[in-house]
C-alpha positions as a Markdown table, in Angstrom:
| # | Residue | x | y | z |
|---|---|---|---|---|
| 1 | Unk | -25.5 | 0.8 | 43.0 |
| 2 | Unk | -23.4 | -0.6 | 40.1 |
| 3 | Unk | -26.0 | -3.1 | 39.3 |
| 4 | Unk | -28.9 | -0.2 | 39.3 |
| 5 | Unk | -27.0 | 0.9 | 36.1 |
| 6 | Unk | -26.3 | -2.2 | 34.2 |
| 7 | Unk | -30.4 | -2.8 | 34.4 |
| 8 | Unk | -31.0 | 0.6 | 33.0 |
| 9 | Unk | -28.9 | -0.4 | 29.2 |
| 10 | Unk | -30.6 | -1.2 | 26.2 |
| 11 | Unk | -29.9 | -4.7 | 24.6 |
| 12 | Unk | -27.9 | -5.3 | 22.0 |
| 13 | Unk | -29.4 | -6.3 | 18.8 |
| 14 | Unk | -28.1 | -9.7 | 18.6 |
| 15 | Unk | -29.3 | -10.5 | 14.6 |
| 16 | Unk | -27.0 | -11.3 | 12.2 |
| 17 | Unk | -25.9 | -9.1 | 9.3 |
| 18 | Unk | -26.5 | -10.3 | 6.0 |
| 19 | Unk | -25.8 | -9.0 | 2.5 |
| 20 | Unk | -29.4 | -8.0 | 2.1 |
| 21 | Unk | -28.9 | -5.0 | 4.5 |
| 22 | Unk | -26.2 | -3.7 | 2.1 |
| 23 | Unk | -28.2 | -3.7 | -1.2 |
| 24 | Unk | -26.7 | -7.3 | -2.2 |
| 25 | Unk | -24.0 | -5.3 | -2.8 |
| 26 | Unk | -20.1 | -7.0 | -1.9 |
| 27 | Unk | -18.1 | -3.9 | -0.8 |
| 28 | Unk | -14.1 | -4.9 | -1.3 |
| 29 | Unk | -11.4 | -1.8 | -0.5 |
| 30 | Unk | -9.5 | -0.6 | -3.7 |
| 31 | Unk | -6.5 | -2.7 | -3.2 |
| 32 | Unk | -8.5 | -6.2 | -3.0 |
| 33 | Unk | -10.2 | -5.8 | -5.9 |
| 34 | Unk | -10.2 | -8.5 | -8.3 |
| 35 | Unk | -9.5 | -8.6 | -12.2 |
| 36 | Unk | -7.4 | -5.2 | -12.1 |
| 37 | Unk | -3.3 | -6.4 | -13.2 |
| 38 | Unk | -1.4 | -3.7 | -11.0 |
| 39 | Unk | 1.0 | -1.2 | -13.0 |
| 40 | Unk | 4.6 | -1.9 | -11.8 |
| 41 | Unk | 5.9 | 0.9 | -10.0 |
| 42 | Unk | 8.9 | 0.4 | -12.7 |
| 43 | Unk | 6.3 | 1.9 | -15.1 |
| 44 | Unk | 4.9 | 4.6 | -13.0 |
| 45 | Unk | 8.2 | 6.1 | -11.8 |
| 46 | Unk | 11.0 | 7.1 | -14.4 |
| 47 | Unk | 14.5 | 9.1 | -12.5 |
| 48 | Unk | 15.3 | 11.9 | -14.5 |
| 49 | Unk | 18.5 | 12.7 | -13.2 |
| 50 | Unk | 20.9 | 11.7 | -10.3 |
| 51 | Unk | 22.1 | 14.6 | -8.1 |
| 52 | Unk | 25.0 | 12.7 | -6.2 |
| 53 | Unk | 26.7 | 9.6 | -5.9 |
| 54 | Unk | 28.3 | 8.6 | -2.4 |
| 55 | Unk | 30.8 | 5.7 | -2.3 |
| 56 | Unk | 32.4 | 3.8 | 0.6 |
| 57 | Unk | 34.9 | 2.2 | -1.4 |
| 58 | Unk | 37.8 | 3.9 | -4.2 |
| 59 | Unk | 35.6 | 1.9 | -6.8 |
| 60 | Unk | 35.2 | 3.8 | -10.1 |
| 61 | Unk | 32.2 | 5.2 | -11.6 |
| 62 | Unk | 31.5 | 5.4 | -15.2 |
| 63 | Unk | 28.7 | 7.0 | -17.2 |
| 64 | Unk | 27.9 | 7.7 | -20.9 |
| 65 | Unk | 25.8 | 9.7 | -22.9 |
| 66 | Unk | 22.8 | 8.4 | -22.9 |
| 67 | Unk | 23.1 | 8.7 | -18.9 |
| 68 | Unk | 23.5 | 5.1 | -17.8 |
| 69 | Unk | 25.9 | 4.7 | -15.2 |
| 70 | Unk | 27.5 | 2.0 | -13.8 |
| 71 | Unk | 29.3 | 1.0 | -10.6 |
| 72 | Unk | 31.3 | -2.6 | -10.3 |
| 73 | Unk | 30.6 | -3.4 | -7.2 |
| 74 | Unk | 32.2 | -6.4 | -5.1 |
């Protein structure tokens, strides 16, 4: 009975794809295309202010008034 229903599917079309059936067009996703220099996150992304600082040591932690801080660590 099994093979009553394997008779009864359509065949695949078996032809190969080629770039006429997409308007010679080369679709590429966003991220792969070329000739675009990425933006470093560095320059998309600026921290306006830090809420807390949590330490596992008794290091100090200086900051001045321009609002760089910094931390020896080692």
């Amino acid at each position: 009975m099994a093979s009553s229903v394997f008779k009864q599917m359509p065949q695949m079309d078996s032809r190969v794809i080629s770039m006429e059936d997409f308007g010679g067009k080369v679709i590429r996703a966003p991220s792969l295309k070329r000739g675009k220099t990425e933006e470093r996150i560095t320059d998309r992304i600026k921290l306006e202010k830090v809420l807390g600082v949590t330490v596992s040591s008794n290091a100090a932690l200086a900051s001045d008034s321009n609002g760089t801080i910094a931390y020896p660590a080692g």
